[in-house]
C-alpha positions in Angstrom: 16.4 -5.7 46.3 14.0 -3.9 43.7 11.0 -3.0 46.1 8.4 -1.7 43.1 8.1 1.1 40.6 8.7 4.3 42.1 8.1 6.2 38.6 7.9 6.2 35.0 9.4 9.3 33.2 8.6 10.7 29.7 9.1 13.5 27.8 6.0 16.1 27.4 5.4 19.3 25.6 3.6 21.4 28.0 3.7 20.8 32.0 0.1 22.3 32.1 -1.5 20.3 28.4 -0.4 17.6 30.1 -1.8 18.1 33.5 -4.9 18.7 32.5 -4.8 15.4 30.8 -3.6 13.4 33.8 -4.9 14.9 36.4 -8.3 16.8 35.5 -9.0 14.0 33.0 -7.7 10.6 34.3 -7.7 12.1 38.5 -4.2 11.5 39.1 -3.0 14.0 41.3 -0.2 16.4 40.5 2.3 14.9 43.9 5.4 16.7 43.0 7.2 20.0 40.8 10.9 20.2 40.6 12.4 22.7 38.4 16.0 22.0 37.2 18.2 24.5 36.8 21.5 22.4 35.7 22.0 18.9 35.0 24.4 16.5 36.6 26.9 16.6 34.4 26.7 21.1 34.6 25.3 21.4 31.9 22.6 24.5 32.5 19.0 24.1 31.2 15.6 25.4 32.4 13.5 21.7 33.0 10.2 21.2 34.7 9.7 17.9 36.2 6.5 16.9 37.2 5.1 14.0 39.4 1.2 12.3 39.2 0.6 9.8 42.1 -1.4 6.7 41.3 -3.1 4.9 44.1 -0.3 2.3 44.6 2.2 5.4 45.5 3.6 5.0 42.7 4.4 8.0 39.6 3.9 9.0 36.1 6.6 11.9 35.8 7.9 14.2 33.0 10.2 16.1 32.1 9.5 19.6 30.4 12.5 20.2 28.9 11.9 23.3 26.1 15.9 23.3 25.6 16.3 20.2 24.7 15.0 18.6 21.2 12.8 15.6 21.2 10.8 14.3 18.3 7.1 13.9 19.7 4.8 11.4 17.3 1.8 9.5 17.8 2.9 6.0 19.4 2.1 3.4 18.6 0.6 0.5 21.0 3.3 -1.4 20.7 5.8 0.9 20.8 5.1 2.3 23.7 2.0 2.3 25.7 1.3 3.0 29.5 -1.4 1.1 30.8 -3.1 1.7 34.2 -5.4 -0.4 36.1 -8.9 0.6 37.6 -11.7 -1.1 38.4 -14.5 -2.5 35.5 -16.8 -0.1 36.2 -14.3 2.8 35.3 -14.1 0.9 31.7 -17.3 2.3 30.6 -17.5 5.8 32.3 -13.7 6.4 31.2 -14.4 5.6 27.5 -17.8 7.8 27.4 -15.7 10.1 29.0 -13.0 10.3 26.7 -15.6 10.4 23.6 -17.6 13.1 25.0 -14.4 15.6 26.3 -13.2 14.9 22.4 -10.0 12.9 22.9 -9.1 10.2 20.6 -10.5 7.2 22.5 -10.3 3.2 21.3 -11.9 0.2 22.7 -13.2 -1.9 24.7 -10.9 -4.5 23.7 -11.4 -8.1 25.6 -7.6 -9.9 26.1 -8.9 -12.4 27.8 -7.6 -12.1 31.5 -8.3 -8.3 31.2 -10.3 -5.6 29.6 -8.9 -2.3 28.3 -10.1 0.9 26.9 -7.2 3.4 25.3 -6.8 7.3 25.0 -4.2 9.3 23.4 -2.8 11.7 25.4 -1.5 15.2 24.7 2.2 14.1 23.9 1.2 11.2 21.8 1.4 8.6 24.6 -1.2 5.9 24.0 -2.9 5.2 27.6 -4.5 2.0 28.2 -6.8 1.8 31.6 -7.0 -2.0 31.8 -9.6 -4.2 34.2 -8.4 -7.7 35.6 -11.2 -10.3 34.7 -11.5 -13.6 36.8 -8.8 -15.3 35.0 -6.4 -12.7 35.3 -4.1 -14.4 38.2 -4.4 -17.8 36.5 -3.2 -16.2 32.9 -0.6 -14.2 34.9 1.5 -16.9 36.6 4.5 -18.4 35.5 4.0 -21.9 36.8 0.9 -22.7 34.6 0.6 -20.3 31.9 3.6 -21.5 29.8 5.3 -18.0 29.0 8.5 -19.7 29.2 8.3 -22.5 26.9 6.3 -19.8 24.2 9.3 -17.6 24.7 11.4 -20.5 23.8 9.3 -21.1 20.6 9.4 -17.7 19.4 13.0 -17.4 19.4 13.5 -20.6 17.8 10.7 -19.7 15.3 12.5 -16.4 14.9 16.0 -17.9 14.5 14.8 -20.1 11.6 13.0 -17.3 10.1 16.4 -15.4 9.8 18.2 -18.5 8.8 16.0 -19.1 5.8 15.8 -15.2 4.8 20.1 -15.2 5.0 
């Protein structure tokens, strides 16, 4: 059935800010360019979708799409982050990086089963390059970690919230 991510698509403002970013900056190579002339539905436009490859073969794409309005802010973490993984030592050397090249650059934060270091990127996206630690396989399985059963508390916890505001 569902094989793996083949690619992630956002929205971006410039195909060539934002190549710079992902590929000069973070080295992910620009794979693929496909300009669109008309939609699927016939509707004409003038799009440029773009393709960066990560090791795994899998892609961050986006869509330049002038034509089309789209309110670009700063995200926040938790509304939308993407977060790629690379090896510890990349931790350090990305975030001095990051610092020195100017671009708005947060961390290292320590979750426990990983470690992650975040940039902004020229669209707004927050990027998070994240390191498995030694417990990360342990905290990420299903069978021992519990996320079930806290999934089950939450919405229970949630429910009775919204009971007792009503």
């Amino acid at each position: 059935m569902i094989k793996g991510l083949h690619h992630n698509a956002y929205r971006c403002r410039d195909s060539e800010e934002t190549r710079r970013f992902y590929e000069d900056f973070l080295g992910l190579p620009l794979a693929h360019t496909l300009e669109i002339k008309e939609s699927k539905s016939g509707r004409r436009t003038d799009t440029l979708h773009t393709f960066y490859r990560l090791d795994d073969g899998s892609y961050l794409a986006f869509f330049e799409a002038p034509d089309m309005p789209f309110e670009f802010k700063a995200q926040h973490d938790y509304d939308l982050h993407i977060a790629l993984e690379v090896e510890r030592a990349a931790i350090d050397a990305m975030l001095a990086r990051g610092k020195a090249q100017g671009i708005e650059t947060r961390g290292v934060s320590d979750h426990g089963f990983i470690h992650s270091i975040y940039f902004r990127d020229p669209n707004g996206y927050v990027i998070e390059l994240t390191a498995k630690t030694a417990r990360h396989d342990q905290a990420m399985d299903p069978k021992s970690n519990g996320a079930r059963e806290k999934l089950a508390r939450w919405q229970a916890a949630k429910l009775s919230r919204q009971t007792t505001q009503a």
